[in-house]
N, C-alpha and C positions, 0 to 999 in steps of 0.2 A: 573393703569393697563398698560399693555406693550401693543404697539402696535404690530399686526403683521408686517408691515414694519420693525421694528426693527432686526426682524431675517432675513430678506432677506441678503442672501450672508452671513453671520456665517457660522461655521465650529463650529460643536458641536457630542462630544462623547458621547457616553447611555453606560458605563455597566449593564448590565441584558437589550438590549434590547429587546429579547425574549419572556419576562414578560409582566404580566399582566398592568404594570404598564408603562415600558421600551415602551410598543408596542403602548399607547395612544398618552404618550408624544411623539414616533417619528413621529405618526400621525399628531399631531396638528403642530410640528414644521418644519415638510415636507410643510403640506400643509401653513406654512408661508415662505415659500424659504429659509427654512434652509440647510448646507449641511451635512448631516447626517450620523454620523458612529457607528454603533454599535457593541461589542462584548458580542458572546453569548460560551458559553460552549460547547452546542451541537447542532444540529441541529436539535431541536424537530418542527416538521412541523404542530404537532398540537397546535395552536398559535394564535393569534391576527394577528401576526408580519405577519404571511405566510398565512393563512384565509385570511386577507384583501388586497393581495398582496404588502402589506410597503416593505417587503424586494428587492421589485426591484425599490425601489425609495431614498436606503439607501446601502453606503457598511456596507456587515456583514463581520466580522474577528474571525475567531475560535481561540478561548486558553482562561487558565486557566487564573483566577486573581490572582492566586498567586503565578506565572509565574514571576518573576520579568525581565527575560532578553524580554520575550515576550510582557511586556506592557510598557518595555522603548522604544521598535521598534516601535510598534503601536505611543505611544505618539511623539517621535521623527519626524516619517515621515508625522502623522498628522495634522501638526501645528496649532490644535483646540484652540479656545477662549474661549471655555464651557466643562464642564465636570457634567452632571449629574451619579452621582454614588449610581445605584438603584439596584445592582443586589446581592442578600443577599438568604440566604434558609431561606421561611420566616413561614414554620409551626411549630407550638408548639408542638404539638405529633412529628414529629422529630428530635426535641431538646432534647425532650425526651427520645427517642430510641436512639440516635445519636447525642449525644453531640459533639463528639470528630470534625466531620466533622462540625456541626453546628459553633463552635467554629472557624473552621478553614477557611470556608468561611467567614462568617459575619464578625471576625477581622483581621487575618492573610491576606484575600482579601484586607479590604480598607486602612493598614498601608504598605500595600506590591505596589497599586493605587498609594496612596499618595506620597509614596516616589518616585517612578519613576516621576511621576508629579515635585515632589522638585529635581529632578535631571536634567531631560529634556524634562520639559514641559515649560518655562517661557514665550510662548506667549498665556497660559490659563489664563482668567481673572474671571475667577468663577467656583467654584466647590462647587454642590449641593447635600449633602450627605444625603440619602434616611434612617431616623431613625423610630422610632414606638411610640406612646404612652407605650406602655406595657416596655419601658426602666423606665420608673417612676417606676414600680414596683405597690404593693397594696398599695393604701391609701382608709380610708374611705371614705362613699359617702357623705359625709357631707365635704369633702376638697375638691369634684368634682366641675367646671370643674380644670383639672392640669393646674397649671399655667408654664410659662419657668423657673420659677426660683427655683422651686422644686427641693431638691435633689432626683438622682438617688438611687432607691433603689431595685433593679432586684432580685427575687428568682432563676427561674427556666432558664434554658439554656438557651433558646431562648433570653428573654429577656435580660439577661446578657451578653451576646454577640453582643446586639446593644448598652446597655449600655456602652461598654469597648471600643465598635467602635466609639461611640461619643465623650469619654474622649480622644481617640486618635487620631479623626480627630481634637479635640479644642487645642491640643498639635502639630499640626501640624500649625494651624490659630494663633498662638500667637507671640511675637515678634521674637522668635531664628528663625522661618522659615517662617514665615509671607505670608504663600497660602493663597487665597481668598477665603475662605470656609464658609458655614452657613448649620448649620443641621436644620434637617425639619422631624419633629416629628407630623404625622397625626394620627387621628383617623381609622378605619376599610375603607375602598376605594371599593366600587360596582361598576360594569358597563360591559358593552359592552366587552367580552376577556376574560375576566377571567375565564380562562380555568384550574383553578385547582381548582377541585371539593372538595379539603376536604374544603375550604373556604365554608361558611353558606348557602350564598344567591347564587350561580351558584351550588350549589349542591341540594337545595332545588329548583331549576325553574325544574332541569332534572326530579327532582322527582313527581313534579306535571306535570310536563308534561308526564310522565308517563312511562320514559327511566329506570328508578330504583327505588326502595324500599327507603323511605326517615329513617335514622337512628340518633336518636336525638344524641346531641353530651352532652346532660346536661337534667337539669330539665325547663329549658327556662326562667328560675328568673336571670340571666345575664344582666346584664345593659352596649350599648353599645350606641356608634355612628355613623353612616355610612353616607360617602360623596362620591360623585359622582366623577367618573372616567376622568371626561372632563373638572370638575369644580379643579381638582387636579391638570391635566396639566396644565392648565390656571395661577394657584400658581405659579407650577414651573417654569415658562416662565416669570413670574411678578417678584422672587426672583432673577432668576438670570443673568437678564437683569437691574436690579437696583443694584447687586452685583458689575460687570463691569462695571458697570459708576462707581459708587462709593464704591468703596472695604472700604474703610477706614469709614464709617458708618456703613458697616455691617458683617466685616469682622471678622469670630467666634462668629456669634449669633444663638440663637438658636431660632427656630419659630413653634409653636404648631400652627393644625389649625385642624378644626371639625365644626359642624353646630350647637352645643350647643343645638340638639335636642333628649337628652335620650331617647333609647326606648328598652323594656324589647327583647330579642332574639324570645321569646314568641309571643308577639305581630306582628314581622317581620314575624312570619310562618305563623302564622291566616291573617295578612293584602296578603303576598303572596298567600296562596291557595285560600283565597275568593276572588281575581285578576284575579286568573285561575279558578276559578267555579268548584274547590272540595272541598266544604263543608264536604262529605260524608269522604274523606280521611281524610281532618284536626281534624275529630273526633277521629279517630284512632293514630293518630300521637300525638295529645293532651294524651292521656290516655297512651303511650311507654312513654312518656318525664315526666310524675309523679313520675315514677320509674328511671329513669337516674343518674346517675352519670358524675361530669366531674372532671379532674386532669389536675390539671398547668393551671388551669385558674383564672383571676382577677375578682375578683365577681363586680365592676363597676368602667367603665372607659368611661370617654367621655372630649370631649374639646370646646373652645371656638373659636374665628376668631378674638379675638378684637386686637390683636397685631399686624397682617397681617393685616389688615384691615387697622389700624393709618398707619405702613409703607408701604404699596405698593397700599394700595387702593381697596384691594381684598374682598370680598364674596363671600360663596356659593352662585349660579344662580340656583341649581337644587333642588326643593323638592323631598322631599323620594318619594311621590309619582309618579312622574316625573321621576325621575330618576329608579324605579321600573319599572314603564310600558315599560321603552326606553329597560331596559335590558332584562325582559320578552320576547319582540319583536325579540331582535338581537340575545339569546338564540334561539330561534322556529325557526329562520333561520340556524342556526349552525348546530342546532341537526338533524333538519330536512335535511342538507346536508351530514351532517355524519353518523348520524345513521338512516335515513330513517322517514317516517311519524310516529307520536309517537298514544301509545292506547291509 
């Protein structure tokens, strides 16, 4: 596991700081004295990043990733030694609606990153490219958990556009250009920030706590995995800290990580509202999701830590349950600052 010393005094870039994901890591790696720089697209002030004040302990830089003159500057005058590359449009029903954009962030962004990196970035020593389980595509549950060495096999937009983002950062990590790159393929991430509500679990806290109407997304027979938001930073600080010492060990690997603990989406709603003490609503909610439908979704996906675990030393630290009360908590402050005392 990396120590926090190790980031003191780094210079380290976040695309998608902004994000749900963006905003943890710059948390944990502020509060390890990192110097931290992030770009975001626009300035959405409903955030992690700007909720938790990080933006005044981080420069933020406005523009597009696929800007090419704009992120040769950024990298140029940066002189980073880390490069976490997290900022992707990551819903499925968008993909859906909106492939063409989908497409044009998730790949057209990190080969348009990369290259500027491979032009004039070369005093970066690791670059941590943020990919998904759902690039694996459907496999039965009987081949769960994915292992890394599964071929990709992507249907729907979304998914295929981190797929193609993968193949083209490991086209960037091999001998003709030789970046220091490892893709990092996790399961579903909860916690503290995640402030986009079509995600399961921050859409379901609003809704037992009493802000909205909860609207099933399926029939709740989905099989998924979900890891904690602080246990995820934690990863990426262990990967790309053992990256930069030794590129030449990990340099274009691929590392799946998850808690290897399945659990139906179903069970997640019933464990959340009896958390929050509506039983009475969860009966209702039960009885919409019988009749449900979903599109573009993987009927079961979950993963393992055993690979991360042999190289960097890593496990999840947080149980669902744990990890559920902590976000419950940080939710009821949220909402209660922005939207007032809930019914």
């Amino acid at each position: 596991m990396t120590s926090s010393n190790s980031w003191a005094q780094r210079n380290v870039l976040i695309t998608g700081i902004n994000g749900f994901i963006g905003g943890n890591l710059a948390r944990r790696l502020i509060a390890d004295g990192a110097t931290v720089t992030g770009i975001e697209r626009n300035q959405n002030r409903q955030s992690m990043l700007y909720h938790e004040g990080l933006d005044k302990h981080a420069q933020i830089v406005n523009g597009e990733l696929c800007d090419m003159a704009f992120l040769e500057r950024v990298i140029a005058e940066g002189q980073f030694d880390t490069c976490f590359h997290l900022a992707a449009q990551v819903e499925v029903g968008v993909g859906l609606t909106s492939p063409y954009s989908t497409f044009e962030t998730n790949i057209r962004g990190t080969y348009t990153l990369l290259d500027a990196i491979r032009k004039v970035g070369s005093s970066i020593k690791a670059i941590v490219i943020a990919s998904t389980d759902k690039a694996y595509g459907s496999y039965p549950s009987e081949a769960m958990p994915y292992q890394e060495d599964y071929p990709l096999k992507p249907q729907f937009p979304y998914d295929t556009s981190k797929a193609c983002a993968d193949l083209i950062a490991q086209s960037y990590a091999n001998d003709v250009f030789g970046l220091p790159i490892v893709i990092t393929r996790f399961c579903n991430i909860y916690g503290p920030g995640q402030l986009n509500f079509s995600a399961l679990i921050p859409d379901a806290i609003q809704c037992g706590l009493g802000y909205k109407t909860f609207i099933p997304r399926g029939d709740g027979s989905h099989i998924r995995d979900f890891i904690y938001s602080a246990d995820v930073a934690d990863l990426y600080a262990c990967i790309a800290d053992a990256l930069a010492k030794s590129p030449d060990n990990f340099r274009g690997k691929v590392y799946n990580a998850g808690t290897n603990q399945p659990r139906s989406v179903r069970s997640i709603i019933e464990q959340l509202f009896e958390m929050l003490g509506k039983k009475d609503d969860l009966k209702a909610i039960l009885t919409r999701m019988k009749s449900a439908s979903t599109t573009g979704e993987i009927d079961t996906q979950y993963m393992d830590f055993k690979t991360v675990k042999r190289d960097f030393g890593w496990q999840p630290k947080t149980s669902f349950d744990d990890g559920l009360r902590q976000t419950i908590d940080w939710f009821e402050g949220y909402l209660r600052t922005e939207k007032g005392p809930h019914s």
